[in-house]
KEFIFI-317249 format. One record per atom (N, C-alpha, C, CB): residue number from 1; atom name; x, y, z. Coordinates in steps of 0.001 Angstrom, whole numbers. Atoms other than C-alpha are relative to their C-alpha. Glycine has a CB too. Layout:
% KEFIFI-317249
   nr  atom       c1       c2       c3
  NUM    CA        X        Y        Z
...
***
This chain:
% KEFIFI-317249
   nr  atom       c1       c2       c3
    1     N      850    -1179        0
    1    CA        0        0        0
    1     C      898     1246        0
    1    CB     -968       -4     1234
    2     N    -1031    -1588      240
    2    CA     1398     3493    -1018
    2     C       74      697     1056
    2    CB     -530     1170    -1057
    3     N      395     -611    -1191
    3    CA     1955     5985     1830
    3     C     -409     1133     -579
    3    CB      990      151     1105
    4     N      745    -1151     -385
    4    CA      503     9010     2279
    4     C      986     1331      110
    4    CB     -731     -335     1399
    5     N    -1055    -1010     -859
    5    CA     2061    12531     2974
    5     C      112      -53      845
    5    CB       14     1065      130
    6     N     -508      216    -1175
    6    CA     1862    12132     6194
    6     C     1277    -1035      298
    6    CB    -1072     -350      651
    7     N     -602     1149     -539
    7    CA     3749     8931     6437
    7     C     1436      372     -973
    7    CB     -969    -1647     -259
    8     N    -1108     -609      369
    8    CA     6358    10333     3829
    8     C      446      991      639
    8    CB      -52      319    -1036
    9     N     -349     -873    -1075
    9    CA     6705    13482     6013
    9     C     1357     -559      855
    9    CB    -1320      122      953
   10     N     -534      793    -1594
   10    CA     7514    11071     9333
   10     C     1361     -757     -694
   10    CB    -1456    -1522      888
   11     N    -1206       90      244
   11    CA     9713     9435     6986
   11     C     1218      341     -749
   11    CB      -61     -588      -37
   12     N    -1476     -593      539
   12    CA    12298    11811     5439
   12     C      657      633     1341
   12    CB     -179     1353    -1348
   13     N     -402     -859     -930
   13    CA    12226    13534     8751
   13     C      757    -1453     1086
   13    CB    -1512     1116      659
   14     N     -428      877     -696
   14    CA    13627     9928    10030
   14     C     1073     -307     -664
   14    CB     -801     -934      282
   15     N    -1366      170     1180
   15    CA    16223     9737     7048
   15     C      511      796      646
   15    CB       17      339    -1705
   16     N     -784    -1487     -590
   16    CA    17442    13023     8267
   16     C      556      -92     1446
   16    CB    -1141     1364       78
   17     N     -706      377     -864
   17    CA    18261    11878    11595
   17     C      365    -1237     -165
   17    CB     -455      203     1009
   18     N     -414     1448     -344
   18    CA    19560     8388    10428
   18     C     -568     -706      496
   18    CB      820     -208      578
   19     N      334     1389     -767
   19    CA    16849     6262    11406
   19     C     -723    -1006     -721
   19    CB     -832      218     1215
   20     N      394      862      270
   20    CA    15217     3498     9929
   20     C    -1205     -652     -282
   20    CB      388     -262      455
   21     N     1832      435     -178
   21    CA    11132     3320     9564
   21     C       78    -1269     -774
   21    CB    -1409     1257     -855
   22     N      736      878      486
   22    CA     9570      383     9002
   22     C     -416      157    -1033
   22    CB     -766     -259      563
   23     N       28       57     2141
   23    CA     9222     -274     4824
   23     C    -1455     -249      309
   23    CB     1090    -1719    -1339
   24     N     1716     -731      607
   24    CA     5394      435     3487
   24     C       25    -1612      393
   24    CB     -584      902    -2159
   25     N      344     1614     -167
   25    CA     5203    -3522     3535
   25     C     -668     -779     1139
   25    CB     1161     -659      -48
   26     N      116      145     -964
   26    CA     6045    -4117     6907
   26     C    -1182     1009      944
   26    CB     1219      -27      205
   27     N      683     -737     -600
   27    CA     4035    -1093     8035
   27     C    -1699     -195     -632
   27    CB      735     1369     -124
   28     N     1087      573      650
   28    CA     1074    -2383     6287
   28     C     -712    -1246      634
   28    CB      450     -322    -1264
   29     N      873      822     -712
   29    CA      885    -5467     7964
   29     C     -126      -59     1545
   29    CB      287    -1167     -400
   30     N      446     -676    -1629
   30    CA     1398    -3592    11588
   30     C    -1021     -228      -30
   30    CB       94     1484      480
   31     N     1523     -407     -160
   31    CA    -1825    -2149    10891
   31     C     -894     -934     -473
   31    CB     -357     1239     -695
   32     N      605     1093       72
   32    CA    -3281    -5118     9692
   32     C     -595     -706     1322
   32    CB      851     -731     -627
   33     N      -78     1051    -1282
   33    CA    -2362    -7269    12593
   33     C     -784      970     1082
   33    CB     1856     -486      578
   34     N     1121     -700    -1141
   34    CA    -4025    -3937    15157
   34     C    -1175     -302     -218
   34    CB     -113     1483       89
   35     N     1614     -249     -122
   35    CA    -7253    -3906    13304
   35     C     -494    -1884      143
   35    CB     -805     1061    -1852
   36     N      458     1371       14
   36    CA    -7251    -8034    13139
   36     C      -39     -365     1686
   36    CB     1110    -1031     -986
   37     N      270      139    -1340
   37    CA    -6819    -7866    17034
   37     C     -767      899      790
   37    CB     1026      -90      537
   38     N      648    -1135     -488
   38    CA    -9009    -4852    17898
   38     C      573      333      761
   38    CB    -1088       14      371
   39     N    -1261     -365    -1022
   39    CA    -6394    -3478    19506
   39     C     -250      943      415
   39    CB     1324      151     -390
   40     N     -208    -1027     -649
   40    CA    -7135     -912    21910
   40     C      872      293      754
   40    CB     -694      187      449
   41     N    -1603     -663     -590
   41    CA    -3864     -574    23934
   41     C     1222     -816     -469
   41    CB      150      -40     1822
   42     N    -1027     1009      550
   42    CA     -788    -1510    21818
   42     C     1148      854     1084
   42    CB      326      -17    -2086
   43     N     -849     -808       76
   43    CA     2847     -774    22903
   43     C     1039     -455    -1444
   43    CB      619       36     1451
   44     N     -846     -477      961
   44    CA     5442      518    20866
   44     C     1595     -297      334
   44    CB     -308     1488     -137
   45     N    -1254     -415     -398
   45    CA     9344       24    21521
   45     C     1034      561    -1517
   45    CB      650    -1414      886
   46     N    -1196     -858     1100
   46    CA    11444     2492    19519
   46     C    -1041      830     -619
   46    CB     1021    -1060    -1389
   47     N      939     -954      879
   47    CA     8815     5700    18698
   47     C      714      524    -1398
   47    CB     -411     1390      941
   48     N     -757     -911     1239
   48    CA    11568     7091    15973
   48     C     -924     1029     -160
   48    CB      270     -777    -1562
   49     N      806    -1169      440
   49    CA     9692     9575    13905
   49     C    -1420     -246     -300
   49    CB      578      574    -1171
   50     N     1179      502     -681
   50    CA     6353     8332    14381
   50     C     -488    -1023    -1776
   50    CB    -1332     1683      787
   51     N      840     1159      794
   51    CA     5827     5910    11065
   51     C     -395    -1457      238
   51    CB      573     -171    -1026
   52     N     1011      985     -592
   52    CA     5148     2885    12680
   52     C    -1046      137      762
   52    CB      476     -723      606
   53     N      892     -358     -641
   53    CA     3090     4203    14934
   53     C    -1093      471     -343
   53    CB      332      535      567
   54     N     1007     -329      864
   54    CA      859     5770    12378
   54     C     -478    -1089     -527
   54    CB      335      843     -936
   55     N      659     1578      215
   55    CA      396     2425    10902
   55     C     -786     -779     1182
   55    CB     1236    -1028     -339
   56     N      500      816    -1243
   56    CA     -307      850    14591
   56     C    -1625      703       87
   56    CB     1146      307     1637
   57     N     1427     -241     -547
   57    CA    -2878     3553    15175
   57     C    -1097      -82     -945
   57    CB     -110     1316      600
   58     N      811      296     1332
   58    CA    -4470     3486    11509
   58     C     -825    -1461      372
   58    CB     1183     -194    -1507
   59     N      267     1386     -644
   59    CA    -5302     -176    12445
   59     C     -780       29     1329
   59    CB     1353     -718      282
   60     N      542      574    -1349
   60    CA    -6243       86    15939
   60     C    -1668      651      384
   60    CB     1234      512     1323
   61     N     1982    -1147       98
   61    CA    -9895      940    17062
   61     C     -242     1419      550
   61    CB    -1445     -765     1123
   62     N      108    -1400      -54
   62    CA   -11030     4405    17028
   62     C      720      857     1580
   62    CB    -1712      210     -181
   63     N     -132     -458     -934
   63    CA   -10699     4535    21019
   63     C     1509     -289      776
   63    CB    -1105     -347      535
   64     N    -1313      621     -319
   64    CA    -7100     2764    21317
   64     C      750      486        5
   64    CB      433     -751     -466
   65     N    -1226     -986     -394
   65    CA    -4313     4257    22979
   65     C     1560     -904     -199
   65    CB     -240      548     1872
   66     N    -1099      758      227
   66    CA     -731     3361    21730
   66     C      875      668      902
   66    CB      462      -99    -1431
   67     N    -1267     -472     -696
   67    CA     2071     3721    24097
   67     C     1782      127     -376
   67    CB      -89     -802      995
   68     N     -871       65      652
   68    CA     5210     4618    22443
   68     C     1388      274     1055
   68    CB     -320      877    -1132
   69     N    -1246      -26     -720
   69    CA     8996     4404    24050
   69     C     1221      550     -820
   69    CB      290    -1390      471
   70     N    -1277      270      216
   70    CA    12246     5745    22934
   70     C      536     1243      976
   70    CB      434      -32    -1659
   71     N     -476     -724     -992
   71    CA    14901     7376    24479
   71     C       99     1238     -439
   71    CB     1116     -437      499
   72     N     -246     -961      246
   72    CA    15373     9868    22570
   72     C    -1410     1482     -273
   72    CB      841     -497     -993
   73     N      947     -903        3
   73    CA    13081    13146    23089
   73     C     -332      319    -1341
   73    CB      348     1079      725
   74     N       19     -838      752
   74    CA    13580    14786    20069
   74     C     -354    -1011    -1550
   74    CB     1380      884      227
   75     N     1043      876      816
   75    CA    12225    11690    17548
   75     C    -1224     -338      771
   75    CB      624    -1365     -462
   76     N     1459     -365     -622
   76    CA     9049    11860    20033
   76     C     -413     1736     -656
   76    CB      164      -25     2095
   77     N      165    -1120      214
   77    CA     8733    15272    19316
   77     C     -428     -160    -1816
   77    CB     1343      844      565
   78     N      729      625     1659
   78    CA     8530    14292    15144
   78     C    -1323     -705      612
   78    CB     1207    -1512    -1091
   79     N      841     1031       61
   79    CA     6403    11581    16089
   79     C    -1654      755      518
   79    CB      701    -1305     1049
   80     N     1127     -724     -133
   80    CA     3877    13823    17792
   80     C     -630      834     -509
   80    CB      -21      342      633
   81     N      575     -951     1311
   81    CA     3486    16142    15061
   81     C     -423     -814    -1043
   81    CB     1102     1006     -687
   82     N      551      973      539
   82    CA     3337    13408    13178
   82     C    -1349     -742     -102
   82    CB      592     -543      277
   83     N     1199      599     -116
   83    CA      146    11709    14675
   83     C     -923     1258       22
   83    CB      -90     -973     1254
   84     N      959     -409      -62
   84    CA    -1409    14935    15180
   84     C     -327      522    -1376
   84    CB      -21      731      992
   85     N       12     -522     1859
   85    CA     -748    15856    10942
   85     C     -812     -984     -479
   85    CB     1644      -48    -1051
   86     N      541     1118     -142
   86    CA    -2494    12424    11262
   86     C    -1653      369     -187
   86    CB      495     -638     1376
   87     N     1102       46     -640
   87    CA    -5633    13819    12570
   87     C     -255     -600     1468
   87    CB     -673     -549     -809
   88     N      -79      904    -1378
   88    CA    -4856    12057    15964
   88     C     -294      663      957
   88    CB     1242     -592      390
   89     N       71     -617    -1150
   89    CA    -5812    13409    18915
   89     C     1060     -232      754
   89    CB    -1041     -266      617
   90     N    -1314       98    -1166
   90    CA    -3227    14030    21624
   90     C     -232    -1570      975
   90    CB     -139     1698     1349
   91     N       42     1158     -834
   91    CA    -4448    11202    23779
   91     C      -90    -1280     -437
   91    CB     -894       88      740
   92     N     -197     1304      706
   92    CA    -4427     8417    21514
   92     C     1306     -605     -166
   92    CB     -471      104    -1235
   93     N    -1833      751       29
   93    CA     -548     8191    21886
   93     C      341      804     1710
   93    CB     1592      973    -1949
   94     N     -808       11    -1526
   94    CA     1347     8243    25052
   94     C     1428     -257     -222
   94    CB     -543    -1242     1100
   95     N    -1329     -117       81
   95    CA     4915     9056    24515
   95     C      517       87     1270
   95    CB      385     1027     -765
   96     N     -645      263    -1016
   96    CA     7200     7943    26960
   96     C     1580      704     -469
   96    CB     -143    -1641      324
   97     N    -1685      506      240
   97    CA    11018     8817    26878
   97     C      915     -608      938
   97    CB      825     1091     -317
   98     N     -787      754    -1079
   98    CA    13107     6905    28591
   98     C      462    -1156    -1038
   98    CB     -986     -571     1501
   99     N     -768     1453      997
   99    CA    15432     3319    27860
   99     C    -1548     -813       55
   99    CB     1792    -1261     1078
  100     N     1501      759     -569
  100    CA    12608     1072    27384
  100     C      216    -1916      630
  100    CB    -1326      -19    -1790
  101     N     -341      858    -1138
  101    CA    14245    -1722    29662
  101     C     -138      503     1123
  101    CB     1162     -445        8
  102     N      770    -1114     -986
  102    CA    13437     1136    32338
  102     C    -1399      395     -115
  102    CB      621     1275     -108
  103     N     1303     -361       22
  103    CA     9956     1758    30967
  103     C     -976    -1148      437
  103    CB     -289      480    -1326
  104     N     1314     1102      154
  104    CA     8120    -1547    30304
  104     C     -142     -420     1138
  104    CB       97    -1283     -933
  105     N      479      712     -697
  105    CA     8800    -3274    33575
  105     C    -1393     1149      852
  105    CB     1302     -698      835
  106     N      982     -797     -833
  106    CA     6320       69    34701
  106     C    -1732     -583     -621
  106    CB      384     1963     -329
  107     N     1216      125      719
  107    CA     3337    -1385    32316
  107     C     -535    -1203      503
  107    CB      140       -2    -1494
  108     N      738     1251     -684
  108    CA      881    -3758    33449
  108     C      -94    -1211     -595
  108    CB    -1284      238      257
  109     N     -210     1269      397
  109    CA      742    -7549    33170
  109     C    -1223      103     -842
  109    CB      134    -1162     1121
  110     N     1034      338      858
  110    CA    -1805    -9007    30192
  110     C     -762      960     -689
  110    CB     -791     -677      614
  111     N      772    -1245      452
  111    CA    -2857    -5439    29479
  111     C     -130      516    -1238
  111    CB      394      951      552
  112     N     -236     -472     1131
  112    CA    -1954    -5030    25921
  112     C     -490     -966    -1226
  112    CB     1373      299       20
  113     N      157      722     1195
  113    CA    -3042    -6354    22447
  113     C     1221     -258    -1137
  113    CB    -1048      684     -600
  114     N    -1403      -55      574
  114    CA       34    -5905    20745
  114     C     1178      747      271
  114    CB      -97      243    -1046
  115     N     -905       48     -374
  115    CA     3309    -5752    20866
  115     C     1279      488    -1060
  115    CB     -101    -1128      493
  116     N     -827      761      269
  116    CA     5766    -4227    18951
  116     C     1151      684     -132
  116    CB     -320     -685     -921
  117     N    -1673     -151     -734
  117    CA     9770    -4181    19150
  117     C      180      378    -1415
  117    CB     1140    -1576      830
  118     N    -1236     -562      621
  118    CA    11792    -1929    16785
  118     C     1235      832     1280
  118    CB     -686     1238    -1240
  119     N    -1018     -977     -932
  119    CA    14647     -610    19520
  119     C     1447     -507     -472
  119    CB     -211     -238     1909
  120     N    -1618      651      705
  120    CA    18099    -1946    19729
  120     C      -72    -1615      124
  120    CB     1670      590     1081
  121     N       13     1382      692
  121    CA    18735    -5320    18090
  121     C      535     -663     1723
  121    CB     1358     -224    -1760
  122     N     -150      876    -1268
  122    CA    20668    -6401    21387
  122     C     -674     -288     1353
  122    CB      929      275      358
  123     N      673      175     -903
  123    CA    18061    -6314    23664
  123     C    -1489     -502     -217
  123    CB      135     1041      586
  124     N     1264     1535      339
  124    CA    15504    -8560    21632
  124     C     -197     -540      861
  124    CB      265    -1253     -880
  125     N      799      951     -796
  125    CA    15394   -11214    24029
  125     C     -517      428     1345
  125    CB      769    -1158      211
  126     N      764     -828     -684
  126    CA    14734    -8755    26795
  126     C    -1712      432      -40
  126    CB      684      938     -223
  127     N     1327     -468      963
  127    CA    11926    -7161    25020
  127     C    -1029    -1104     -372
  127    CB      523      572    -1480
  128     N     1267     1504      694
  128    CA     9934   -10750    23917
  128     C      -26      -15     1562
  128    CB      668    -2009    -1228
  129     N      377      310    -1591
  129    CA    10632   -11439    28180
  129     C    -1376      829      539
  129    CB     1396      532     1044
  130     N     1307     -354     -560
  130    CA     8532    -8533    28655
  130     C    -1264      150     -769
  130    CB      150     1119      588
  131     N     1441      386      308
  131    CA     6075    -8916    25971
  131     C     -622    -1258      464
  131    CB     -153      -40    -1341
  132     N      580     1533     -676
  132    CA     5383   -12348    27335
  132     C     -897      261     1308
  132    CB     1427    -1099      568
  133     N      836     -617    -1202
  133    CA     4142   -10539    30397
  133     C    -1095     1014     -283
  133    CB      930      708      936
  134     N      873     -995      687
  134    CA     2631    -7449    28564
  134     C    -1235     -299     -346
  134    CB      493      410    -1071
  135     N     1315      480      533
  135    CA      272    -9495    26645
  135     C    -1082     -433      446
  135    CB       97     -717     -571
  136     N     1150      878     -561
  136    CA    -2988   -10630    27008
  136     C       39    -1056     -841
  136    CB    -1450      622       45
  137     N      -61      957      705
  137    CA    -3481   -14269    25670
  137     C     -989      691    -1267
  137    CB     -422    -1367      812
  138     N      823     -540     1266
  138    CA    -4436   -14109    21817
  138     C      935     1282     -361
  138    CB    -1805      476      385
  139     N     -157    -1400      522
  139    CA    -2338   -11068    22133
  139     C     1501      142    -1206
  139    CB      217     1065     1566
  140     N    -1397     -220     1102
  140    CA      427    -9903    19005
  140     C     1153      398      505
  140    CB     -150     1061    -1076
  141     N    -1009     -751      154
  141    CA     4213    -9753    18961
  141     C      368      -14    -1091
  141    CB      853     -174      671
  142     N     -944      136     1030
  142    CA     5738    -8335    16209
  142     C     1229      559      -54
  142    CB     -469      330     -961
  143     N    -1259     -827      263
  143    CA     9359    -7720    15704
  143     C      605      476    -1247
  143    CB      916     -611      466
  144     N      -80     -437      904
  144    CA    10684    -5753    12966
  144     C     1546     -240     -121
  144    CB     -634     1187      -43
  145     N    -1508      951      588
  145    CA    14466    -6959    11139
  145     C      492    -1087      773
  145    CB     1392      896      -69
  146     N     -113     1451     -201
  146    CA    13933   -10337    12170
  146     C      841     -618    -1317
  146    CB    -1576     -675      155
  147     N    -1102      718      639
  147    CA    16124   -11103     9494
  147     C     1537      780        4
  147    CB     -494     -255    -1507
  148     N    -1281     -994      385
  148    CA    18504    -8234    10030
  148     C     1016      145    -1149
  148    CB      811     -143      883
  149     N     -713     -588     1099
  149    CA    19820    -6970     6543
  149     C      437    -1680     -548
  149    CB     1431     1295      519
  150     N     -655     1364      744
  150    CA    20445   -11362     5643
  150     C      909     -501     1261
  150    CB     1100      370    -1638
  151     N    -1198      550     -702
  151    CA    22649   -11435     8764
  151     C      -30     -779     1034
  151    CB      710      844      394
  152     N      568      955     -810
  152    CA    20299   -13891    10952
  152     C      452    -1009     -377
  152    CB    -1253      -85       79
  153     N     -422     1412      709
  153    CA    20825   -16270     8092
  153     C     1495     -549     -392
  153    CB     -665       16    -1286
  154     N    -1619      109       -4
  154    CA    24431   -15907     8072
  154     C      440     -629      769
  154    CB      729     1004      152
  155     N     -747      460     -969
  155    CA    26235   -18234    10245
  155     C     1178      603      539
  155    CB      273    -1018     -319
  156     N     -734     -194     -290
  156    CA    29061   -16519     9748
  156     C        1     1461      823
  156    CB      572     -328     -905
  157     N      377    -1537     -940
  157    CA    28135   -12639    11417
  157     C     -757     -607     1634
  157    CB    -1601     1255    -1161
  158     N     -145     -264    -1459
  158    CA    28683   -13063    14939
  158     C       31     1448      806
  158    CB     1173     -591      275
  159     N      -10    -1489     -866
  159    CA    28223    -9216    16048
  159     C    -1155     -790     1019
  159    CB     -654     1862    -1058
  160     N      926     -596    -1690
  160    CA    26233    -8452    19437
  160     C    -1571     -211     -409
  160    CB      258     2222      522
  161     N     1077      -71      132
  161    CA    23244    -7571    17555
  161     C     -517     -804     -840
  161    CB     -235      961     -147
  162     N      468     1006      678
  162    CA    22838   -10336    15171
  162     C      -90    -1094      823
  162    CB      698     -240    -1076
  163     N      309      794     -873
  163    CA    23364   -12559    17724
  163     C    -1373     -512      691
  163    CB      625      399      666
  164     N     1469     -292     -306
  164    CA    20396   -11273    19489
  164     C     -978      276     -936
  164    CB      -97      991      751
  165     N     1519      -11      824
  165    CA    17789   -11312    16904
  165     C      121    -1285      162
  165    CB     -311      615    -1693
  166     N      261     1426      270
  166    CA    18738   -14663    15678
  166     C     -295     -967     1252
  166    CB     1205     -525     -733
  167     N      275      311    -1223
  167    CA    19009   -15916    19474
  167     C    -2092     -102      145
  167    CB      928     1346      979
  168     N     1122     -607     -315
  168    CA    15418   -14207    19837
  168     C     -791     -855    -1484
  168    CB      158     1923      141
  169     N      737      504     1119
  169    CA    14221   -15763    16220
  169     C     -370    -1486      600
  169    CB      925       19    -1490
  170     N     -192     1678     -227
  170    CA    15160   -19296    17260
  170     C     -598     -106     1364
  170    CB     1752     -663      -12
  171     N      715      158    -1674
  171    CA    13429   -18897    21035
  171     C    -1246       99     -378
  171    CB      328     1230     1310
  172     N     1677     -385     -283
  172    CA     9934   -17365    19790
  172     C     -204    -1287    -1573
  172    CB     -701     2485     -290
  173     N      158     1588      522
  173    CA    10502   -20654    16931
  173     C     -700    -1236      763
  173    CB     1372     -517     -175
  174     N      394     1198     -555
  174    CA    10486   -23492    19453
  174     C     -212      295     1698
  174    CB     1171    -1161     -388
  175     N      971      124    -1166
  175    CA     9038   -21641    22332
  175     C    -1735     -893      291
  175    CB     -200     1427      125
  176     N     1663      583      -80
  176    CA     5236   -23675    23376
  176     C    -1029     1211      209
  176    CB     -261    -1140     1456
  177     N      612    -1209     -428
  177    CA     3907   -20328    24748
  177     C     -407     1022    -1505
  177    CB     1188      773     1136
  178     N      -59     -922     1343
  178    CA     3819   -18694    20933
  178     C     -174     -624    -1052
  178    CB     1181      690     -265
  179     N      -79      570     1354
  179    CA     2968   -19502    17346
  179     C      292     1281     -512
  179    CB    -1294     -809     -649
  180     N     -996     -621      794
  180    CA     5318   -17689    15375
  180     C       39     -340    -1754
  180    CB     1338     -463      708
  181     N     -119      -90     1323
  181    CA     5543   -16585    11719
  181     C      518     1010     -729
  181    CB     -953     -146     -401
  182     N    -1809     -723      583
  182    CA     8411   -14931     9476
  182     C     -935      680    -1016
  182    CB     1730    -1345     -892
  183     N      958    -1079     1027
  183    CA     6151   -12031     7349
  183     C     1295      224    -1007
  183    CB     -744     1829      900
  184     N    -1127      -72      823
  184    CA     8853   -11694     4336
  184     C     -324     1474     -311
  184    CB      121    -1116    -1281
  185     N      467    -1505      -86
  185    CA     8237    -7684     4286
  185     C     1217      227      588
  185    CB    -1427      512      861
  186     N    -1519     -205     -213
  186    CA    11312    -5877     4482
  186     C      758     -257      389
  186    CB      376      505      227
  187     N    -1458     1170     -595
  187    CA    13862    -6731     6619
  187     C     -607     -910      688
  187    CB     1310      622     1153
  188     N      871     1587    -1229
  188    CA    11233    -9536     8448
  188     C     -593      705      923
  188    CB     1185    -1327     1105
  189     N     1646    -1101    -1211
  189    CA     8317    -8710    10425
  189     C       57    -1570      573
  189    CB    -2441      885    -1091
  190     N      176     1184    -1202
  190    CA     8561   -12061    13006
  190     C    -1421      665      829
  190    CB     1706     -122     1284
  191     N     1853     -126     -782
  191    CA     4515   -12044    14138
  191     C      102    -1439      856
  191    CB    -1827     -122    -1567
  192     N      528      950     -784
  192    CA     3971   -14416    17086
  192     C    -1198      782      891
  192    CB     1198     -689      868
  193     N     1346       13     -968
  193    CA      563   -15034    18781
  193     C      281    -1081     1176
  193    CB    -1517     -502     -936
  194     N     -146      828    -1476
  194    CA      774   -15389    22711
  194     C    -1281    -1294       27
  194    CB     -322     1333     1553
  195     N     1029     1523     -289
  195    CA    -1098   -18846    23625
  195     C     -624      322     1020
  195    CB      714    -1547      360
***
């Protein structure tokens, strides 16, 4: 699906600080997966310049509040101009800043419909720990460069952060608690449904 000005906006103004939005693909089947779970409270890890999050809330039902995390103020600050260029009302997002290994353990157990992780690659298996708690059963995780750039499937790329995806790929695989599935949309959209 094509984007929008808005969603081109959110993302040149995320080129421009070096960051990374989620490809039309992947952000397509975000909002899919909100409106297929009637998602009234998703979270977010990694707000960047608010294009996933526009996808999450596009998707989610009219009254659904997304909670977004990053550390950095000043891609919240895009992101909120962003949802409100949206048409969004202010209270339909909840920007946090802070690390969000400091935020989430503040969010309540089973409370959420979805789930999902763009932050830093090395703290994947962190991040699935606390969506596992986050969720309500039935409820969505999706992680975004679940294949990281080819370098999951690489045996040979041993960095930090490939480690941790692939680590994190191969756990929400042959975890029992999850059915897991590899969305081939840009760099990998990994969708598991909590049991």
């Amino acid at each position: 699906m094509p984007e929008d000005s808005v969603l081109a906006k959110a993302r040149a103004r995320g080129s421009e600080l070096g960051l990374t939005p989620i490809q039309p693909g992947g952000g397509s089947a975000l909002r899919a997966l909100a409106a297929a779970t009637h998602a009234k409270a998703v979270v977010e890890i990694g707000t960047g310049t608010g294009v996933s999050g526009l996808w999450l809330l596009r998707g989610m039902r009219p009254d659904g509040v997304l909670t977004t995390m990053d550390a950095e103020a000043e891609h919240q600050r895009y992101a909120r101009q962003a949802f409100l260029e949206a048409g969004f009302p202010p209270g339909r997002a909840r920007l946090i800043t802070g690390r969000a290994l400091e935020v989430l353990p503040r969010l309540a157990d089973a409370a959420y419909d979805l789930v999902f992780v763009d932050g830093e690659k090395y703290e994947y298996p962190q991040y699935v720990a606390e969506a596992q708690r986050l969720l309500r059963p039935g409820g969505v995780l999706a992680l975004d460069n679940a294949l990281w750039g080819g370098r999951v499937l690489d045996p040979a790329a041993r960095d930090s952060e490939t480690l941790a995806v692939r680590e994190t790929v191969k756990w929400l695989r042959e975890a029992p608690d999850w059915i897991p599935a590899l969305l081939p949309v840009g760099d990998g959209l990994l969708v598991a449904v909590k049991r």
